[in-house]
C-alpha positions as CSV (number, residue, x, y, z in Angstrom):
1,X,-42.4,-23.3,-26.3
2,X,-42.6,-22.3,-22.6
3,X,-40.6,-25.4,-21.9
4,X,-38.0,-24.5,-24.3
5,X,-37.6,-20.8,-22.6
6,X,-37.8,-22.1,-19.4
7,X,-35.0,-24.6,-19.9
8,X,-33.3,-21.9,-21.7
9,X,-33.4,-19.4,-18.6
10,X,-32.0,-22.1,-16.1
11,X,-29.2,-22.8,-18.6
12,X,-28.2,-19.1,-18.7
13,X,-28.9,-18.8,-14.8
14,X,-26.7,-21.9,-14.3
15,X,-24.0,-20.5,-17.1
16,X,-23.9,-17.5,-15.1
17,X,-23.7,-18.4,-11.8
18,X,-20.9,-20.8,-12.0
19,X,-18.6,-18.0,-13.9
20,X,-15.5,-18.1,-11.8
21,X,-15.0,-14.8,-9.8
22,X,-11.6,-13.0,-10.3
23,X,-9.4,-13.8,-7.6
24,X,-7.9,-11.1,-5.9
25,X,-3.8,-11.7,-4.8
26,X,-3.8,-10.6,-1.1
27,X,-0.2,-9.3,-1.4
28,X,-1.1,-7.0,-5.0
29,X,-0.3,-3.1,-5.0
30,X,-2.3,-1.2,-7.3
31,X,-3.2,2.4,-7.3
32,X,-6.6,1.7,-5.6
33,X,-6.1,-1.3,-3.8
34,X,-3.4,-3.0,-1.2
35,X,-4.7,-6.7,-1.9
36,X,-8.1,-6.8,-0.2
37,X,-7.8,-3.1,0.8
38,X,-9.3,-0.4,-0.9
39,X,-9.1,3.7,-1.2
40,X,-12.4,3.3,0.2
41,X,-12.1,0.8,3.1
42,X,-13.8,1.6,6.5
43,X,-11.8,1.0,9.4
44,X,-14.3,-1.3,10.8
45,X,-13.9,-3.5,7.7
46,X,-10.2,-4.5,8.8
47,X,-11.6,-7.1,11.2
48,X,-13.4,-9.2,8.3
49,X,-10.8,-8.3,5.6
50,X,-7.9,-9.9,8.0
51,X,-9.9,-12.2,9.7
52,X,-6.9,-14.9,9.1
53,X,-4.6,-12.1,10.7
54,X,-4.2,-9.9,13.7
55,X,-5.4,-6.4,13.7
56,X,-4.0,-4.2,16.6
57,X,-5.7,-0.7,16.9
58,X,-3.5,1.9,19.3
59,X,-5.2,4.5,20.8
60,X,-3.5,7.4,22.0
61,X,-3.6,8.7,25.7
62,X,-5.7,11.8,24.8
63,X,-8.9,11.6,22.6
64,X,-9.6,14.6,22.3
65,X,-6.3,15.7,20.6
66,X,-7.4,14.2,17.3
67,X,-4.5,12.6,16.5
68,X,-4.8,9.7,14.0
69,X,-4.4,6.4,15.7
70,X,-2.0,4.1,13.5
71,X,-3.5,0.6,13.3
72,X,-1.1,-2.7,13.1
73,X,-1.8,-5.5,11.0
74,X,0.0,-9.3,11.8
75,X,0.1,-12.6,10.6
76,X,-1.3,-14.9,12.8
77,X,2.4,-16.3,13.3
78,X,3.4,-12.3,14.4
79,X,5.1,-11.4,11.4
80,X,4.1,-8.1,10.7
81,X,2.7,-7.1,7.2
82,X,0.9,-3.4,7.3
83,X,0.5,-0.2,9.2
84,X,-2.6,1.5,8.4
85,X,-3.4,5.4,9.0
86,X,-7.2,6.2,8.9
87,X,-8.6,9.6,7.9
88,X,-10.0,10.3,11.1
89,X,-9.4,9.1,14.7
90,X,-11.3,6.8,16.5
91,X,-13.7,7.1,13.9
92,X,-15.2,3.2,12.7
93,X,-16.4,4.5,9.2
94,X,-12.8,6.6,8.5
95,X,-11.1,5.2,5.5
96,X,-7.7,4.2,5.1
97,X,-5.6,7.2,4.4
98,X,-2.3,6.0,3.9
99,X,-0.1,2.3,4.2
100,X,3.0,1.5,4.9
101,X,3.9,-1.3,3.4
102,X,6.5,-4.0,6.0
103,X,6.3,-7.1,4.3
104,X,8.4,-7.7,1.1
105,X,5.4,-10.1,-0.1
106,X,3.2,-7.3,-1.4
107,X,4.4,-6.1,-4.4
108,X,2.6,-3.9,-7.4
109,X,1.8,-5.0,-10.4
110,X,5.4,-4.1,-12.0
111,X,6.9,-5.9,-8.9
112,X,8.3,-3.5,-6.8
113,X,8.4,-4.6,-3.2
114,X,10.3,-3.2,0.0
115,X,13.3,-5.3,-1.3
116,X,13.4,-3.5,-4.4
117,X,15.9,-1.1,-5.1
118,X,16.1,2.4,-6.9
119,X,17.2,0.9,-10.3
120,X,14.1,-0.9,-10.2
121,X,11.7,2.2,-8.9
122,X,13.3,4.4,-11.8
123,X,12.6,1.6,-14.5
124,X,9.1,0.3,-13.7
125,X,7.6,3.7,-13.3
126,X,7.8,7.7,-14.1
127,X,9.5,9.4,-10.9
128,X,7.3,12.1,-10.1
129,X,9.6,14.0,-7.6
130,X,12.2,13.6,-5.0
131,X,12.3,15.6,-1.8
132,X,15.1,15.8,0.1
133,X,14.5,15.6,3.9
134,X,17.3,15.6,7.1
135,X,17.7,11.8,6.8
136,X,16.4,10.5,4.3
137,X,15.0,11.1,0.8
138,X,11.2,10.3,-0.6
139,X,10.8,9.4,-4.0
140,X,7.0,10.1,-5.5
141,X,5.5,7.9,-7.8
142,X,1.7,9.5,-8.9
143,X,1.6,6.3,-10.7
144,X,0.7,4.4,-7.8
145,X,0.1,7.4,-5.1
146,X,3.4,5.5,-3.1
147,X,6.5,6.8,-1.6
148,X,9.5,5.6,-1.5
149,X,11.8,6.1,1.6
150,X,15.7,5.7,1.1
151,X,18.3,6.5,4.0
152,X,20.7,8.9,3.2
153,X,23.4,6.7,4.0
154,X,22.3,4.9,0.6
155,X,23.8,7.9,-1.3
156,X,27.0,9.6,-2.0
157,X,28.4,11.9,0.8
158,X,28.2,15.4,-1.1
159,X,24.3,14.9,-1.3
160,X,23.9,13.6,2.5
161,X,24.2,16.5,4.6
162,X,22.9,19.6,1.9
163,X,19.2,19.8,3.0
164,X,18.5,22.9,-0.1
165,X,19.7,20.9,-2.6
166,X,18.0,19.5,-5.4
167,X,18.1,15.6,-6.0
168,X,17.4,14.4,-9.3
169,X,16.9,11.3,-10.2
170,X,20.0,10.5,-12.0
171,X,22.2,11.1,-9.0
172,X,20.9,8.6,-6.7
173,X,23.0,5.7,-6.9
174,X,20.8,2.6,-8.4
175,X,21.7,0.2,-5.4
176,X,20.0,2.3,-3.3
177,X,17.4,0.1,-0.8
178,X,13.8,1.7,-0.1
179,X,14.1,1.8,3.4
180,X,10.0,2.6,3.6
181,X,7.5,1.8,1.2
182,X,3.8,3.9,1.6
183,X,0.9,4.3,-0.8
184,X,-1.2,7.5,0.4
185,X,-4.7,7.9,-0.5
């Protein structure tokens, strides 16, 4: 009988053990997560999390002014892929507050990417708002917590230069190209 369980419990411990783990797409935008990345990633997790890239970390000429320092990430080859804003400055257990998104690799779930255009926004997900800014407009997604960035010179000239007026969705011209892509946390 002891035998029996014994052989029994190694079976299960071997069972269990060699259950595959779920593989995690490095280039996968979800709500919580940028690929490896996470709502709750310390800054001084970057280094192991891109250990096959380059992680460049500015620091700006004045500590004591606070300001966030924006951190660079690279491909080993120098194509850039992310810049990361942290919480808190110079600060090793800040999280991530906010990424904008450079490579047209990483794309979310409904496959939106930086090459995607405002047809595609409008139909994979529920457009939150749009604010309308000198140069550009940014289209909110809750969905996801991203923006969308598109130039003004994406949309019809009677909405380019009117800063009060109101842009819905259905007057942005569906070509129009994200020209930034950011998921804020």
């Amino acid at each position: 009988m002891k035998n029996t369980l014994l052989m029994a419990l190694i079976c299960a411990l071997i069972i269990t053990s060699c259950a595959k783990e779920k593989v995690v797409n490095p280039f996968t935008i979800t709500k919580n997560h940028i690929g490896l990345l996470t709502d709750s990633t310390q800054v001084k997790e970057l280094d192991a999390i891109f250990s096959n890239d380059s992680v460049v970390r500015y620091i700006a000429g004045d500590e004591f002014m606070g300001a966030v320092n924006s951190i660079e990430i690279f491909e080993k080859g120098g194509k850039k892929l992310l810049d990361l804003s942290p919480k808190e400055a110079l600060d090793s257990t800040s999280v991530i507050s906010s990424v904008n998104i450079i490579d047209s690799r990483y794309k979310t779930e409904k496959n939106i990417s930086t090459l995607s255009t405002f047809k595609d926004i409008k139909e994979a997900y529920k457009i939150s708002k749009i604010d309308n800014l000198i140069n550009v407009i940014v289209v909110s997604v809750n969905e996801i917590n991203a923006s969308f960035t598109i130039d003004k010179k994406e949309l019809p000239a009677s909405m380019r230069f009117d800063m009060d007026m109101t842009i819905d969705p259905i007057q942005v011209p569906e070509k129009a190209k994200i020209k930034y892509f950011m998921i804020h946390w």
